[in-house]
N, C-alpha and C positions, 0 to 999 in steps of 0.2 A: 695778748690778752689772756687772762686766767677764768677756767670756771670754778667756781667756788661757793661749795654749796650754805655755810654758813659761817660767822664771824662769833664765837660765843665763851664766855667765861664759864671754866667749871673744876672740877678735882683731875687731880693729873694722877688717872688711875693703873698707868702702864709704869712698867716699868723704868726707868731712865737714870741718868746721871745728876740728877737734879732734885732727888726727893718725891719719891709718891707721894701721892696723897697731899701733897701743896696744889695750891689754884694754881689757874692756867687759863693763857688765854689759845684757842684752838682756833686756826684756820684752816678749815674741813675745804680739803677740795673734792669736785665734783668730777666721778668719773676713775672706774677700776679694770683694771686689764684682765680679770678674774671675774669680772662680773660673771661671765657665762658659768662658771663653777664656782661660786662663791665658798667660801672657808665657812665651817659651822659659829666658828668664837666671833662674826664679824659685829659691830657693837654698833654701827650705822649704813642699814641694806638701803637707806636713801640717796647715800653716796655712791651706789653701786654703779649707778650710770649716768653717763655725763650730761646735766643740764648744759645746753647751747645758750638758754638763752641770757641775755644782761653778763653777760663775759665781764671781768673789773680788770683794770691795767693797777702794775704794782703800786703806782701813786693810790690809785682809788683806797686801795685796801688799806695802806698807809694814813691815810685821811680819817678811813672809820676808826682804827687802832687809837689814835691820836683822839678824839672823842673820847674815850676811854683811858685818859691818861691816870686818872684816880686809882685804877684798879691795884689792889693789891698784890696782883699777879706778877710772879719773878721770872715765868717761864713761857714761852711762845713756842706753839706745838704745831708744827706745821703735817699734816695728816687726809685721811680722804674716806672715802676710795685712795687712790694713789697717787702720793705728790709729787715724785718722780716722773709721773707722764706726762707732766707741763714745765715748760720754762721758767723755772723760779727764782734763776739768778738772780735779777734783776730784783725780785723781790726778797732776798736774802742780802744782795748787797743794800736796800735801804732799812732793813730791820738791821743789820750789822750797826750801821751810823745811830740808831734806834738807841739800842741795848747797849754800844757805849755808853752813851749818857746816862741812860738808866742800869747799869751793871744787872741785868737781866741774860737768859742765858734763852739758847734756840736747838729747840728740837725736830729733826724728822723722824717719821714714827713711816716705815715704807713695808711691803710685802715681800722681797729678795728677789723679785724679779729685774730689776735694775741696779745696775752698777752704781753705787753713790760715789766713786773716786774723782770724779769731776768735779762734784760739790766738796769733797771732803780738798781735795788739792786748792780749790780756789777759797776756800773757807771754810778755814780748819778749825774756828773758834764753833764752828755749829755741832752737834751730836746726833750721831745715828745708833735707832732703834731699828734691828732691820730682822724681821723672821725669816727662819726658814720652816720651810711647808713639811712636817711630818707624811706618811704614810695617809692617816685617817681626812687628811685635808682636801685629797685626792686631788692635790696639787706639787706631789713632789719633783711631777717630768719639768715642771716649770723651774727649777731651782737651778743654779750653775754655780759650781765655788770657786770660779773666778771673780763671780759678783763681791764677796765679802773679803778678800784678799787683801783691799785695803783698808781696811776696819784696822781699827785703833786700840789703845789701851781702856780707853776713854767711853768705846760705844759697846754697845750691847748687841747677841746673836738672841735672839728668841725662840724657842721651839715649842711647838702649841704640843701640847699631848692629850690623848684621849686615853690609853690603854698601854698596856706593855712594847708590844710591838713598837709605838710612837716612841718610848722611853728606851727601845733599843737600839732606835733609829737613830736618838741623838746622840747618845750616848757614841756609837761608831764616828757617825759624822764631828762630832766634835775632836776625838782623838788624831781624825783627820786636818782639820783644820787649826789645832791650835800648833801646830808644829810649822806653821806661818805665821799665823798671828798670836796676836795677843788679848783679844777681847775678852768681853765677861758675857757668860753662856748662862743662860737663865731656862728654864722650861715652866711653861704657862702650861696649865689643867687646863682645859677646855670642858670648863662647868657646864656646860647645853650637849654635853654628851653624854648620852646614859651611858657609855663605857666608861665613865671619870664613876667610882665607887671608892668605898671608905677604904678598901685596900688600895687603891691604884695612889690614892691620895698619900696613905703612909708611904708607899712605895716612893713618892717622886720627895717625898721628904727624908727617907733614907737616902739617894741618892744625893741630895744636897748636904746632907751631913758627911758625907764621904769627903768633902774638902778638895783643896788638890787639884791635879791636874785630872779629878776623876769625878770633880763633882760641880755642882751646878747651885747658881742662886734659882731661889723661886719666885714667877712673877702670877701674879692674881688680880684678874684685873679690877680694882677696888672700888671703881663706880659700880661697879651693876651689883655687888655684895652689898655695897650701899642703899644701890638704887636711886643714883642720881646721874645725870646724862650728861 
C-alpha cells in the first residue's frame, strides 16, 4: 500500500527533462525522511509527514488517474515528501503500460537521500530530478555520492543555494561528480531565503553563463513566482 497525500493537476514548476512550465499531473506522496529538519525551499510542509491513514494500492491510484483521462497533461510527477521511501515499483510499472499508450513521459522529483539505481535499472524510460542538500539546508551529512552515480545523461543534479558558500559548495561537488557521470547540474535559489539577494542572484547567473564543464543550468521554481500550487 502507498500513502499518498494528494492526486492533483498543475504547472510543472521544477526543473526536469520535460519542459517547465507544462501541466502535470502530480502524485504527492505522503511522508519525508527530513521531516524532522525540513529544507527552507520545501513547496508542500503537508507532505512532510506520513498520513497512515486510507493507504491506496497501485491499482487505486491508477483508477483515479484514468478518471482524468481528458487532461492535457503529458507529464506524471511522481514527488512528496519522499517517493523513494515507499514501494513504487509496482506503480511505475502500471503508469509505464499508461504512458505507452499515451506517449506521456514520468518523472521522480526525490531529496538525494536514496539511491534511485534500482528504479533507474528496472525503468530506464522514467527521469530523475534528485537534489543535493547544500550547506544552508542543514542537510548536507544526509547526502552520499554513491546515491547519484547512476544518474544519467537524461536526469538532473539540483542544488538549492541560498548564498555564496551554497554556490561554493556546488560548484566543488560538481567537479567531483561529473568525472562519473554525466548529468545536467542545475542550482535552484532558494527564494525564502533572505541570503538569496539581488547579488547572490547575478552571481548564480554568472555562474550558469560560464557554460562548460564549469557551469550550471538554472532552476526556479515557477509555481510559487506564479503563485499557483
Amino acid at each position: 500500500m502507498l500513502y499518498v497525500t494528494e492526486i492533483v493537476e498543475s504547472i510543472n514548476g521544477e526543473i526536469n527533462a520535460f519542459h517547465q512550465g507544462s501541466p502535470a499531473i502530480f502524485i504527492r506522496f505522503s511522508g519525508c525522511n527530513l521531516a524532522n529538519s525540513p529544507c527552507a525551499f520545501c513547496d508542500t510542509p503537508k507532505s512532510l509527514k506520513r498520513i497512515e491513514k486510507n493507504p491506496k494500492s497501485a491499482d487505486q491510484i491508477m483508477r483515479e488517474l484514468k478518471l482524468n483521462e481528458r487532461s492535457r497533461s503529458t507529464t506524471v510527477v511522481l514527488t512528496g515528501g519522499e517517493p523513494l521511501s515507499q514501494d513504487i515499483d509496482e506503480l511505475i510499472h502500471l503508469l509505464m503500460l499508461l504512458e505507452k499508450q499515451r506517449r506521456n513521459n514520468i518523472i521522480i522529483e526525490t531529496n538525494g537521500t536514496y539511491n534511485p539505481y534500482p528504479i533507474i535499472k528496472k525503468f530506464p524510460e522514467v527521469n530523475i530530478v534528485m537534489d543535493y542538500k547544500t550547506p544552508s539546508t542543514n542537510n548536507t551529512d544526509k547526502m552520499y555520492d554513491i546515491n547519484f552515480l547512476g544518474l544519467r545523461n537524461t536526469d538532473i543534479i539540483k542544488f538549492p543555494v541560498a548564498n555564496e558558500n551554497d554556490m561554493f559548495f556546488a560548484s566543488i561537488k560538481r567537479r567531483k561528480l561529473q568525472n562519473h557521470i554525466d548529468s545536467v547540474f542545475a542550482l535552484s535559489p532558494i527564494l525564502q531565503s533572505r541570503s538569496v539577494t539581488k547579488g547572490t542572484l547575478e552571481d548564480i547567473a554568472t555562474i550558469a553563463m560560464k557554460g562548460g564543464r564549469d557551469g550550471f543550468v538554472i532552476s526556479v521554481q515557477l509555481h510559487k513566482l506564479i503563485n499557483v500550487y
